[in-house]
C-alpha positions as MATLAB code, in Angstrom:
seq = 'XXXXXXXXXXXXXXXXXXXXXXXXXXXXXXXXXXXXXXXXXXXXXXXXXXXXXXXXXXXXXXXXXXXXXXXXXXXXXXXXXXXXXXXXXXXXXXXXXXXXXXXXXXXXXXXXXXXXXXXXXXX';
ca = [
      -9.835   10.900   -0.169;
      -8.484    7.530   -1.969;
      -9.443    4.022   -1.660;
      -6.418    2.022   -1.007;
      -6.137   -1.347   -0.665;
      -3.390   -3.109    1.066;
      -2.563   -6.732    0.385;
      -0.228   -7.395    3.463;
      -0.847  -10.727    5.258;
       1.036   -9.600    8.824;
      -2.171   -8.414   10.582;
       0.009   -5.730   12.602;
       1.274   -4.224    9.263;
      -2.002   -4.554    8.134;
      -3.656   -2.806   11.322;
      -0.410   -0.139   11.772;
      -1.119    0.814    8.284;
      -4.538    0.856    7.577;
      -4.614    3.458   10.902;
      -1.843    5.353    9.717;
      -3.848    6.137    6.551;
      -7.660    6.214    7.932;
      -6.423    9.065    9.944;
      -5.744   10.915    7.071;
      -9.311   10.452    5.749;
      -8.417    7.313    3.315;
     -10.380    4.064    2.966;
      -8.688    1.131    3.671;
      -9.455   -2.323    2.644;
      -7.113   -5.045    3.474;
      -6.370   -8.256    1.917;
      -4.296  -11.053    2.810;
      -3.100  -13.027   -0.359;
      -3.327  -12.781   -3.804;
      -6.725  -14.339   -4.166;
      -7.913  -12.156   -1.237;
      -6.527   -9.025   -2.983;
      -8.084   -9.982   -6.982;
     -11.356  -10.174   -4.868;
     -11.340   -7.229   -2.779;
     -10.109   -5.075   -5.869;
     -12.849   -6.515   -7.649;
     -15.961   -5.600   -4.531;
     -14.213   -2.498   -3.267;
     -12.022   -0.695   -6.314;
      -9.361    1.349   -5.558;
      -7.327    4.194   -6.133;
      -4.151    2.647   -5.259;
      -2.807   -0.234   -3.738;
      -0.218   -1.321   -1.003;
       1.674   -4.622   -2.216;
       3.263   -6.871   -0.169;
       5.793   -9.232   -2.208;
       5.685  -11.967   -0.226;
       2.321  -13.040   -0.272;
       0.051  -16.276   -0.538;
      -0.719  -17.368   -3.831;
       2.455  -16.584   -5.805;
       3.602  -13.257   -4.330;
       3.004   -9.805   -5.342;
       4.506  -10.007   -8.438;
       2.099  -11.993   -9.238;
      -0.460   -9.801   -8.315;
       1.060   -7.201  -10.256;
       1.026   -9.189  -13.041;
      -2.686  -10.298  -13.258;
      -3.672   -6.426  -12.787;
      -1.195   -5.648  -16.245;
      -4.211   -7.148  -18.023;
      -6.870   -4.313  -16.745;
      -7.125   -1.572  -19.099;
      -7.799    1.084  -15.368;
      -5.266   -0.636  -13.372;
      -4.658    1.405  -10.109;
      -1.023    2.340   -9.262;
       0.518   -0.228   -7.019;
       3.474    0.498   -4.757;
       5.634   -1.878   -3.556;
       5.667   -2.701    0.475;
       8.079   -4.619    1.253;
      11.377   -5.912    3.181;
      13.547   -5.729    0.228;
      15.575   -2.866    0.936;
      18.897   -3.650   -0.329;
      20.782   -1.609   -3.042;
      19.249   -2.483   -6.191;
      15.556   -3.291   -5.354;
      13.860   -0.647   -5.675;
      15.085    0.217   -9.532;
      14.086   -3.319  -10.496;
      10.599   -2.578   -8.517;
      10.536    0.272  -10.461;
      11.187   -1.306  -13.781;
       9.207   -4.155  -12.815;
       5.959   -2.209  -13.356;
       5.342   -1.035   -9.888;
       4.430    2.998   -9.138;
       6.867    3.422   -6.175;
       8.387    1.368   -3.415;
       7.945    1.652    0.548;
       9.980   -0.105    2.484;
       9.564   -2.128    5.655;
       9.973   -1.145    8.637;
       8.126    2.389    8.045;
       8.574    5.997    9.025;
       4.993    6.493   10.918;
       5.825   10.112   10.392;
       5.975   10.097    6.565;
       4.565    7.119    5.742;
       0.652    8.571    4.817;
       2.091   11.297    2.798;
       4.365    9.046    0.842;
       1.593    7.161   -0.237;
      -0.483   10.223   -0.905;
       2.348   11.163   -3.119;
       2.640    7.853   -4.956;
      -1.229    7.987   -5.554;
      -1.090   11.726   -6.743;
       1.855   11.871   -8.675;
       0.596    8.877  -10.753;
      -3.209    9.891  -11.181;
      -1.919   13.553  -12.609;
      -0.304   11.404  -15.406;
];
């Protein structure tokens, strides 16, 4: 199964999700900020990671950006609050590989991810 890391710094998010895919078979590391999450990417790899945009250390998009400069960047999809009309095409545009939003659907939520991470690594 796929490494996924999630940089979420609500430890029940963190905990609810990390479950939610460890169930399915999936490794989960978590990270809290954007410092925690270079590092862990860095120690752990991943297949594909879960990005909080408001993080420590300058927010996911800033995240996002430092991984634009790794030639085998893993697909990151956006988890996040912003839900309104509009954000998830400028998520989209914005470099990211999909967009979950907050609160999730524990009954779809694994899959979605599973076909985030899929439907990018058969590109």
């Amino acid at each position: 199964m796929a490494r996924i890391l999630v940089v979420e710094d609500d430890i029940w998010s963190l905990r609810l999700v990390q479950e939610l895919l460890e169930d399915r078979g999936h490794h989960v590391v978590g990270a809290a900020s954007v410092d925690d999450g270079i590092a862990a990417l860095a120690a752990h790899g991943a297949d594909g990671i879960l990005l909080d945009l408001r993080i420590p250390g300058g927010g996911g998009e800033a995240l996002l950006a430092a991984l634009r400069d790794r030639a085998a960047a893993p697909p990151v999809i956006a988890f996040t609050g912003a839900a309104m009309v509009g954000d998830r095409e400028r998520l989209l545009a914005d470099g990211f590989a999909g967009h979950i939003a907050k609160p999730i659907d524990v009954r779809t939520f694994a899959t979605t991810v599973e076909a985030y991470l899929a439907a990018r690594l058969s590109q």
